[in-house]
N, C-alpha and C positions, 0 to 999 in steps of 0.2 A: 764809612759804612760801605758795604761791598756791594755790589748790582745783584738783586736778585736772580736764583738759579733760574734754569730751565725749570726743573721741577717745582721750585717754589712759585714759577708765572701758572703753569698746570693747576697747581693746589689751590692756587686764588681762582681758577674758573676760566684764565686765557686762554683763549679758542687758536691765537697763533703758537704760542707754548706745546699744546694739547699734541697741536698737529706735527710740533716738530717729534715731539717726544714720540708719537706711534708711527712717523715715518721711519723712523730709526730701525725701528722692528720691523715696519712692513716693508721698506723700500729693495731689503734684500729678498726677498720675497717677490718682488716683479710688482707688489701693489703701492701707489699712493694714495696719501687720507688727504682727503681737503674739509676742514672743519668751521663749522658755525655755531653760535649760540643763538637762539633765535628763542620768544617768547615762552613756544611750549618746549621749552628743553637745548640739548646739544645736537647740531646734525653733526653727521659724519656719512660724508660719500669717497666710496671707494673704487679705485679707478685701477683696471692692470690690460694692456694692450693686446693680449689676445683673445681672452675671454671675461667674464664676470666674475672676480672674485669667487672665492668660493664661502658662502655665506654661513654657514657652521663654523668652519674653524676659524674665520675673522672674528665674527662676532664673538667668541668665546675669548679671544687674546684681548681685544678691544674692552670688553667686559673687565677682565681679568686687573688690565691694565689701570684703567679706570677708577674700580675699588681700591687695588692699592693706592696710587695717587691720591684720591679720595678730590676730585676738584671740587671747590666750592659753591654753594648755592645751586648743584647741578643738578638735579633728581630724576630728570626724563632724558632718554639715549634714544635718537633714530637712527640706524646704520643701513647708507644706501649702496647698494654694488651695481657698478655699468661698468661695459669695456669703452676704454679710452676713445673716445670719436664717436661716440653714440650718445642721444639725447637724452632716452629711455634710460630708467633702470632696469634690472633685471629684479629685483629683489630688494625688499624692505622689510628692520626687525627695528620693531622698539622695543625698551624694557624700563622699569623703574632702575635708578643709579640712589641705594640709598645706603649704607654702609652699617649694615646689622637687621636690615631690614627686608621685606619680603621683596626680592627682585628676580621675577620671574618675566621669564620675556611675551610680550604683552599680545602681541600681532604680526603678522609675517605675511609677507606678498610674495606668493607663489613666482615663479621664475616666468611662468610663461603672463603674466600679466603687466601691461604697460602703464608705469607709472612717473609722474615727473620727477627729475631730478632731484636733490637736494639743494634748494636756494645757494646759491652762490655769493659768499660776506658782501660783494659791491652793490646787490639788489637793493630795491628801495626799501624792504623789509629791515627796521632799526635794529639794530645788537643793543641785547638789552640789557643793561648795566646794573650794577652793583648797587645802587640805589634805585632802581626799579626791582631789583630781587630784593630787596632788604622789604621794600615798601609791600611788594605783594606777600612775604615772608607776614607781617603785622598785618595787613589785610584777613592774610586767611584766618591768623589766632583771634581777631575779633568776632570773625565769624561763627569761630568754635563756642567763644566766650558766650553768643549772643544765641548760640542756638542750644547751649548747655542753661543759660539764664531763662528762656522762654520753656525747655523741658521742664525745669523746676517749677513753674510759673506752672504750667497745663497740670502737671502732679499736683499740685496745690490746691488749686480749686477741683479736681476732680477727687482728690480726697477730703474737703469741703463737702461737695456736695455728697459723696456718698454718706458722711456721719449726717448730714442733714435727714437724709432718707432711713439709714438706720435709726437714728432717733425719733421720727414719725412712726416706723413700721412699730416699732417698739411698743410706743401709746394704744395702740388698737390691737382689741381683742381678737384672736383668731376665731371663724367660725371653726364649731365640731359639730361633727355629722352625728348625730346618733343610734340613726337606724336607717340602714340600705336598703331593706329591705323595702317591696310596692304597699303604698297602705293598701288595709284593708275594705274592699267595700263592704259600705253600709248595709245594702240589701244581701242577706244569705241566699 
């Protein structure tokens, strides 16, 4: 059996794959991607020696590239731009990565605001594996299950209790008014 491609490392959700694959595009470009997977999602920081990336039309290639690939278990994008030798970034976009799905870019840090880096893979921050994505993947649908079971559960008795109340209201007589008008006094 033959070594898995570049692209097939990508489609499983490899964060070194990832990077080789958008260096390819970006490198001729002046920009490098150094990528991570980390808990909420994939970073990707973007690096080019004179200036800051330019955050539009990375982010849209990066995007682009992404959905086709289609990597796996990946659903959340942060994309960082700094020039090479600086700490700061200039610029942060996240969006949802979900393929047919509403993926609108989420948040964005203005150019002139100082923000940290994107974690660097050797940080003590765990890459989180396939089996922590699998396991929170079952976490959430229980969640669903459990909060779709207790909707049903609240419906239920609250349509209980209403037939209880129509049923009572039902037994009793309404009063009717007969005459609005002020009685009349006794003495003319």
């Amino acid at each position: 059996m033959a070594p898995p491609t570049l692209l097939q490392l990508a489609q499983q959700g490899d964060p070194q794959a990832i990077a080789a694959l958008l260096n390819r595009e970006l490198q001729p470009q002046g920009v490098t991607a150094k990528v991570a997977v980390r808990k909420d999602g994939l970073h990707v920081l973007l690096e080019s020696p004179n200036q800051a990336p330019d955050r539009k039309k990375f982010v849209d290639t990066i995007r682009r590239q992404l959905l086709k690939w289609e990597p796996a278990d990946i659903e959340r994008v942060k994309i960082y731009g700094r020039q090479m030798g600086e700490k700061q970034t200039a610029w942060s976009q996240e969006f949802a990565l979900e393929v047919g799905a509403y993926s609108m870019i989420l948040a964005s840090a203005s150019d002139n605001e100082n923000l940290s880096p994107a974690p660097a893979a050797s940080e003590n921050q765990p890459l989180q594996t396939s089996a922590n994505k699998s396991q929170a993947k079952h976490h959430k649908i229980w969640l669903l299950v459990f909060a779709a079971l207790a909707t049903c559960v609240l419906v239920g008795i609250a349509a209980f209790f209403a037939s209880q109340f129509l049923t009572k209201s039902g037994n009793k007589p309404v009063p009717q008014v007969e005459n609005l008008t002020a009685p009349e006094s006794a003495n003319p």
